[in-house]
Every structure is written in structure tokens, then in C-alpha cells.
N, C-alpha and C positions, 0 to 999 in steps of 0.2 A: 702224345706225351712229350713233354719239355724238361731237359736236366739242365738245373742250372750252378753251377758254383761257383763260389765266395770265399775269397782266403781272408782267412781273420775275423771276419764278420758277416753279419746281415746289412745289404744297403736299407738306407734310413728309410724311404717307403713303404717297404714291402707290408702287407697285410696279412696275415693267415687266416683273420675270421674267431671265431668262438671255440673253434677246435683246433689243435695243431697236432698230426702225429710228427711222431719222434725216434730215434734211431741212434745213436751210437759204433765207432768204428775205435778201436785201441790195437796197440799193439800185444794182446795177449788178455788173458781172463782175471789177470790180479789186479784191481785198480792203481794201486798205493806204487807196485810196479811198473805194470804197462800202461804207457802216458796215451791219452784221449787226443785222438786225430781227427777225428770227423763225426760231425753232427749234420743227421737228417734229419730234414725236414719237409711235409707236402700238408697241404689247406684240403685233401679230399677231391680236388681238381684234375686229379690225374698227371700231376706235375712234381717235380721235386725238386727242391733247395738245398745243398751239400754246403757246409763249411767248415773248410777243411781250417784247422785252427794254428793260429801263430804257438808253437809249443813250447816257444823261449818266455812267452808275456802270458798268455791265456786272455788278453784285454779284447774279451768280446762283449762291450758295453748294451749294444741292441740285440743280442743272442741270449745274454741273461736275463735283461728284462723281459723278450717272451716269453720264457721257461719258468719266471716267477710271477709271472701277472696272474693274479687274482681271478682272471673275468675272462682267463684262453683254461680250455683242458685241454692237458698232455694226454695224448694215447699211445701207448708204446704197447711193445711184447717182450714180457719178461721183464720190468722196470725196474726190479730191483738191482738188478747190474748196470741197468745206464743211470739211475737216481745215482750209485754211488761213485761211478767215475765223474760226473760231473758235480758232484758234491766235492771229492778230489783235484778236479783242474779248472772249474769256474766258482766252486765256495760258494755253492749255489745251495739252494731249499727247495726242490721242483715242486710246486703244487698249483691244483690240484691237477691228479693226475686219473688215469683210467687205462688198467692194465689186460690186453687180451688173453694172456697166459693163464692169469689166474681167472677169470670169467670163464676158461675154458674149462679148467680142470672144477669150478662149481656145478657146470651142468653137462659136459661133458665126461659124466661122470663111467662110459660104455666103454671108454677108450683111455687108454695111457698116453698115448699119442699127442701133445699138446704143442710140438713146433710149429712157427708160425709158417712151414711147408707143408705142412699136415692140416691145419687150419683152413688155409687158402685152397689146397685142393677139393676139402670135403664140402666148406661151408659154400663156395665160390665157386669150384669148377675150373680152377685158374691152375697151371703148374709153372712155377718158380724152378729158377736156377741159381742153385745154391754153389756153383764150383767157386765161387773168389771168395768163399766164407773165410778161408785161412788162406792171405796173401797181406804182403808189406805195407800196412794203410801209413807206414811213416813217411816214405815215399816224396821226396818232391811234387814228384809227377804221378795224378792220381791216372791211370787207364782207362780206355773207355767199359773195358769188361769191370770194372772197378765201380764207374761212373753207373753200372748199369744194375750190375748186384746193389750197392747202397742204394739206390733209389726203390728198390722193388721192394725193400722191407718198410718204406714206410707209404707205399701206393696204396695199399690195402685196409690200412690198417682204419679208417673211417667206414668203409663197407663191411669189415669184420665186427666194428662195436655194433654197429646197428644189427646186423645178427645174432648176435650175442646178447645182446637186451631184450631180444623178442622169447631169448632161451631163458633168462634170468628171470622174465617178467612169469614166464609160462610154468616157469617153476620154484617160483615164489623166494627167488633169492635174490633181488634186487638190491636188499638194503644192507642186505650180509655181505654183497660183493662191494658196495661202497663204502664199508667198516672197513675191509679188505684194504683197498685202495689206500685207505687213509693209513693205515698202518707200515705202508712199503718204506715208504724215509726209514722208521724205527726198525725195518727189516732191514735196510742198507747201512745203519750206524752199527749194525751188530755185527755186520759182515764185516766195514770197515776196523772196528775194534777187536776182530779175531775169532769171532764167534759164529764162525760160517757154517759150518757144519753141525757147531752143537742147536740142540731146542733148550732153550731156556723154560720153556715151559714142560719138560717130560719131567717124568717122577726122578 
């Protein structure tokens, strides 16, 4: 496994392929609030790509274009929090996307348990170490325990859809979780507009 980081951007080569997972680092859980630091990224290679963002400009020209190309899916965990900070600090549209959270909580239905450490241990066999979850991603200087926690949430996350689609398929909820998916933006505008907690749709 290779970690690599980029301040401000993606170099102009890089490729991720058809898929890219995706990842997210803020300083705190309110968008509008806490400003977006870091964006992961890995191709399913067992590699991962950090960029850590200019937070005075946000001008990350080849970072948006992946994130809104047409012909890459995004896979994150839990999207609806990273669709709305970087809707927030790059004024971005991510699609399309593909979320493990919610694929989990569709066929996953034995268990409450839907962290993407809970994930990785049951589907995988893999145990993550979650200690730098809450540490200063504002940070000049990102650490290697830093460097190593971001990278592990998005290593996975190409070996977790593929089992998760074999769950969806097996339990005939493939195209319910792709309504799903496409609905996360409008679940992120609601959030960002104040409406986090309420259901607009209960009685």
C-alpha cells in the first residue's frame, strides 16, 4: 500500500478508472461551519490519494472534475455528509455516486450496526483503526497516524460495494438502492438548508 498526498490538487495525470472511492476529513460535523480539509481518494488498487485543500481558495480544478464526471462513480460511506461539505467548499454536484451505508442498512437489515468498522470487519475480516477519527485535520502538517487513518476509509470501500451488490442482487433490492443513491444530493440540500433532523416526509 502506497499514500500519497497533494496540497491543493490532483496532479494532472492521475487516473482512477470507472470507479473512485471517496472520503472526506472537516474540522467538525457541521458543514456550513467546519471548513473541508481533506479529500480521499483510492482506484480500488490498494493505494490512496490525500488532498489536503488550499482552505483560503478551495481552487481545486482536477479534484472537481473527478467528482463531477459523468462516466467515474463515487463510492463513499455515508455520502450524505461528504456530498454536503463539498457542495459547501468546492460548489460541487457529486454524481453519480454509490453509497455503502445505505446498501447496508437495505440488506443488512439483522443488524443496527452500519459503521464503515463494522462493515469491514463482518463483510472482510479486516480490523480498522479508527483512534485519529477526532484529531486537527486543519493542521499544516498532516501525521503519519493521520496519513494512515484517511487512507483506510477509502481502501475498502471498492471490495465493500462488490459485496454489497451480491446482497442487493440476492435480495432483490438493486434498483431501490439506486433510487437511494440518486436521492443523497436532495438528502444533502435538506441538511444544508436546516432540515437535518426533521423527515419531511412523516405525517
Amino acid at each position: 500500500m502506497s499514500i500519497k498526498l497533494y496540497r491543493g490538487d490532483l496532479p494532472a495525470a492521475i487516473d482512477f478508472g470507472p470507479s473512485v472511492a471517496v472520503d472526506t476529513e472537516t474540522l467538525g460535523l457541521l458543514p456550513r461551519r467546519d471548513k473541508l480539509c481533506l479529500v480521499q481518494l483510492s482506484s480500488g488498487d490498494g493505494n490512496a490519494h490525500l488532498v489536503q485543500l488550499d482552505r483560503t481558495t478551495y481552487d481545486a480544478p482536477r479534484l472537481k472534475a473527478l467528482l463531477t464526471n459523468p462516466d467515474v462513480l463515487k463510492i463513499f460511506h455515508f455520502a450524505r455528509f461528504d456530498v454536503a461539505a463539498l457542495k459547501v467548499y468546492l460548489g460541487i454536484d457529486v454524481a453519480p455516486l454509490y453509497c455503502t451505508k445505505i446498501a447496508s442498512k437495505l440488506v443488512r437489515t439483522y443488524t443496527d450496526k452500519h459503521g464503515l468498522k463494522d462493515l469491514i470487519r463482518e463483510l472482510l475480516g479486516i480490523e480498522i483503526n479508527k483512534t485519529q477519527q477526532s484529531s486537527d485535520w486543519g493542521a499544516h502538517v498532516i501525521s503519519d497516524a493521520q496519513k494512515q487513518y484517511a487512507a483506510q476509509d477509502v481502501l475498502y470501500l471498492h471490495e465493500l460495494k462488490s459485496r454489497l451488490d451480491q446482497m442487493l442482487e440476492r435480495e432483490g433490492r438493486t434498483e431501490l438502492a439506486r433510487r437511494c443513491f440518486e436521492c443523497v444530493p436532495v438528502r444533502a440540500a435538506l441538511d444544508l438548508g436546516g432540515w437535518t433532523e426533521d423527515d419531511v416526509f412523516a405525517h
